[in-house]
N, C-alpha and C positions, 0 to 999 in steps of 0.2 A: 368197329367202324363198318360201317353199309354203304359201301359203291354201288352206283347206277349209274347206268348209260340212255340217254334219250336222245331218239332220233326224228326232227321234223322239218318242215318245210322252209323253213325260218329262225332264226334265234328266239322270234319274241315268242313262236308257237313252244319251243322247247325249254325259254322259263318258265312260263304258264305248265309244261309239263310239271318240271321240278320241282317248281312250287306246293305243286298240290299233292305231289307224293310225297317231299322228304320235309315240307314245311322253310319258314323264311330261317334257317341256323344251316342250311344245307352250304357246304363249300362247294363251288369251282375247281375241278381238279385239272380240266382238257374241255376244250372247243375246237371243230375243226370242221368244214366243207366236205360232204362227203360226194362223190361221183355220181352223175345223172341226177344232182341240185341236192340240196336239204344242207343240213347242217346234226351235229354231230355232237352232245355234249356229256362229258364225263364229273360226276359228281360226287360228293361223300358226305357221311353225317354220323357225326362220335355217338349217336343214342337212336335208339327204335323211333320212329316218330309215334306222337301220343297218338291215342284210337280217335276215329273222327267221335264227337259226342252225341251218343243216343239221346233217343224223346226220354224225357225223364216217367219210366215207369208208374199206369194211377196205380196211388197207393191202395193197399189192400184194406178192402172193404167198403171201398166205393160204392157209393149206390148206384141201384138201376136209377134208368132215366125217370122212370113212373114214384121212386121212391122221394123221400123226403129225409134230408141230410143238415144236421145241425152242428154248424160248428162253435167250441163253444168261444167267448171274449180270452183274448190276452189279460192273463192277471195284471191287475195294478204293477206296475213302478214300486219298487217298497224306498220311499222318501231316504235322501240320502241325510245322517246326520248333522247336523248344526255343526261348526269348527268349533274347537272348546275357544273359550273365551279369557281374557285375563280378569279375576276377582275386581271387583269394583273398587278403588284404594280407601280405607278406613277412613270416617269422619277426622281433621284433628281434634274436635274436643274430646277424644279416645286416649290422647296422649297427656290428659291432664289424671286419671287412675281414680278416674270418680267410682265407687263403690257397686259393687256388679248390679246390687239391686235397682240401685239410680239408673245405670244405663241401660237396663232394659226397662224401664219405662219410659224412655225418654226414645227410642224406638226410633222408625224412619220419619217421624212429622218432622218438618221445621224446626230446629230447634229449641228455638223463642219458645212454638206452641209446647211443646214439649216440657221447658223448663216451669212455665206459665203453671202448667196443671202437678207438676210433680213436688214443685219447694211453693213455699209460700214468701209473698214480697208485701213489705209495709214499711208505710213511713216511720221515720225515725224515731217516738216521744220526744216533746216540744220540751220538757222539764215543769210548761205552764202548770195544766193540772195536777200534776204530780211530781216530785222528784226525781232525777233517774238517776237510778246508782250506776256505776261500770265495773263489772266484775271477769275476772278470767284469772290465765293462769301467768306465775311470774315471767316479767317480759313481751308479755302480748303489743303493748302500748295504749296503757289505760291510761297513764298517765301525760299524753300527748295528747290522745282521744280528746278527754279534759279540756288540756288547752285548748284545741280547735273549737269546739262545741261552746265555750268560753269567748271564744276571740269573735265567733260570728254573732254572737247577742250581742255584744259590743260595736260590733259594725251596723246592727239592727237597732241601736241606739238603747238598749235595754242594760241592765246596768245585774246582773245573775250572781247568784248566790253561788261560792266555790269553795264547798269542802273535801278536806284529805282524811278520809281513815285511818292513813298509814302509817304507822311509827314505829312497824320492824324494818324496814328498811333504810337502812342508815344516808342520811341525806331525802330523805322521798320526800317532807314537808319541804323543804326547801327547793326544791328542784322544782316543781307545782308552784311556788311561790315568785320564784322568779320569770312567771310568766304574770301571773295576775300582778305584780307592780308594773310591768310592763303595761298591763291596762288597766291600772288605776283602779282596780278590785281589791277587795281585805278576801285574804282568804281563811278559812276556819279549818283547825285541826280538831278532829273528835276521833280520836281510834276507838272510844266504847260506846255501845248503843246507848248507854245511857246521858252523855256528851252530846251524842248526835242527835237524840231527841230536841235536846237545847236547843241546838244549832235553828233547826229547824223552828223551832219556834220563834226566830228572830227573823223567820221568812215574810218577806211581804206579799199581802194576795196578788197573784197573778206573777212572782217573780220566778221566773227560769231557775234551776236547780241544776246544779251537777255534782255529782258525787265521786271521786275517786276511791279506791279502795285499795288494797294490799293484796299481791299474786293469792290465789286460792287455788288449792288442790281440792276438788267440789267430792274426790273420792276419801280424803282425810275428814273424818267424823269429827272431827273437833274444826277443822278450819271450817268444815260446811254449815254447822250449828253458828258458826259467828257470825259469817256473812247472812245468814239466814234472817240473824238477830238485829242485825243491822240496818237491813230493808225493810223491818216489820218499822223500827225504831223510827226510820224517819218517812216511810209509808208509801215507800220507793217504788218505780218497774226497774228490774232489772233487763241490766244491757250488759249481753256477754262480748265482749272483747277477744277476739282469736286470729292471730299471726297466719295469715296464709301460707302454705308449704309445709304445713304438720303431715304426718302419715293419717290418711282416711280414718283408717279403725279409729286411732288414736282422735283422733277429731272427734269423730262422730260419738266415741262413749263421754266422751269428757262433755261435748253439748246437751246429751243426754241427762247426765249427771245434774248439768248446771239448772234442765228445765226442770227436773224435778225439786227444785228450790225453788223455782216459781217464775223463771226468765222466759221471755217470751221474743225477745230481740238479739239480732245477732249484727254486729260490728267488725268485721273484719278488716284487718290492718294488712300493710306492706302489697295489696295489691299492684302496688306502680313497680315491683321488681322479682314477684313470684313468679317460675317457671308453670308451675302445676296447681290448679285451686281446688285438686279431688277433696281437700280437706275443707275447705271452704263450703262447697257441695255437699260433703259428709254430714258438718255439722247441721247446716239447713235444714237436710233432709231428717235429723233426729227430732227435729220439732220447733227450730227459731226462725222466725221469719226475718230474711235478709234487705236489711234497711239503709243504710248507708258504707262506706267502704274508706279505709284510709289508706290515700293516694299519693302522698309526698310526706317527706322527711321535717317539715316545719310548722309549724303552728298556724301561721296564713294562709299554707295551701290549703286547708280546708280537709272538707269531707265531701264525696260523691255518691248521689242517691243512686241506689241500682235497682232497678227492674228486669225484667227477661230478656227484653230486646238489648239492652248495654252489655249482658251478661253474657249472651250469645256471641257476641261481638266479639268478645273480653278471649272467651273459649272457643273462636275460631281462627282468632288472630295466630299468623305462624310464627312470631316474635313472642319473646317473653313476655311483653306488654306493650301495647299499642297507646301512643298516644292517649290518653285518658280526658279530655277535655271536653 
């Protein structure tokens, strides 16, 4: 601690002392009058007081005044970085498990444009100029297919020729059948190409055609040879029949398979309650162009035409299936 004592004429003369010596943290210790006038003051300070501050020294190397002196710019700022960001959340058509090559073509365009250039879409064969057979594999719903494709000629006022292939399946003529007396159609049974040639020739020009057939494994050599035989038989397009919700792979070889029989069209069923249509997409994408879709459990709901933009729709909706209408 540093005591001082200042002596002046006044108080205010001997803060002004104070001040300037011990600085404004200085204590009051004593003040008192001293004899023949002034005043008297006694003070203290816990620390040195700091040095008065000198002229800031020119740095060395200063120039003469005659000389020329370049200083150079403050570097750039280096940009601070960007805050990370949260990933952009995945398309939902991601959660349908469409086959890796599809979704990377299908890329950041609009979807529609997307789907538009990578599957091909075509309308369905009329049956007019040609017959169309339905083929797939057991259970797909070819035999529903049938009925609807059936039921709406009949609404069209047209009066279609309706034969079954089928006659391993115990019950299948009949189960087909009890929809065509429901619309006042004869239906014909021909399980062998050579039957079904007949059939067909009892065809009248210009009369709609539909063909049912018996599940096909298109990978079994003997089933593939029959169904092959069948459509030469009655001089068919085939129309592949395929269950929505199959596993991709499994879709996409089995469509494969089928077009190398000669199918060009693809039908797919149970849309109105699949979660996932990567198999749907799969098959398309092996070579059938996706034409119509089965959207209800009954023969009058019909059938729904698809193009890309429905499709899209279909594959962005966050429910199982959206309203279909």
């Amino acid at each position: 601690m540093r005591l001082r004592l200042f002596r002046a004429a006044g108080m205010a003369e001997a803060m002004a002392q104070l001040r300037a010596a011990l600085g404004p943290d200085a204590v009051i210790l004593d003040s008192r009058r001293i004899p023949g006038g002034g005043v008297e003051v006694t003070a203290a300070l816990d620390r040195d007081p700091a040095p008065p501050e000198q002229p800031a020294a020119e740095p060395p190397g200063a120039p003469e005044a005659d000389e020329l002196w370049l200083i150079p710019p403050r570097p750039p700022a280096r940009p601070l970085p960007d805050p990370p960001t949260s990933p952009a959340p995945a398309p939902r058509w991601r959660r349908h498990n469409l086959p890796r090559a599809l979704a990377a073509r299908l890329g950041p365009a609009p979807l529609a444009e997307g789907l538009a250039a990578a599957l091909g879409f075509a309308p369905l064969p009329d049956g007019l100029d040609r017959p169309v057979l339905l083929a797939g594999p057991p259970g797909a719903g070819k035999t529903l297919s049938c009925a609807k494709l059936a039921t709406r000629g009949v609404l069209a006022g047209a009066a279609p020729l309706v034969v079954t292939t089928d006659n391993a399946r115990a019950g299948a003529p009949e189960q087909l059948a009890a929809f065509t007396r429901l619309l006042g159609l004869t239906l014909a049974v021909a399980p062998e190409p050579t039957v079904l040639a007949r059939a067909m020739a009892r065809r009248q020009p210009g009369q709609p055609t539909w063909i049912d057939t018996a599940g096909c494994d298109p990978f079994d050599a003997a089933q593939a040879s029959r169904l092959r035989a069948l459509a030469q038989a009655a001089e068919a397009a085939i129309v592949v029949v395929l269950p929505a919700g199959l596993d991709p792979d499994e879709a996409g070889e089995m469509a494969a398979a089928f077009v190398a029989l000669g199918a060009r069209h693809l039908l797919p069923t149970r849309l109105d309650g699949a979660r996932r249509l990567g198999g749907v997409l799969a098959a398309a994408a092996a070579g059938l162009a996706l034409a119509e879709a089965g959207t209800g459990p009954g023969a009058a709901d019909g059938l729904t035409p698809i193009d890309a933009t429905w499709l899209a729709r279909r594959l962005q909706s966050p429910f199982a299936a959206e309203p279909l209408a």
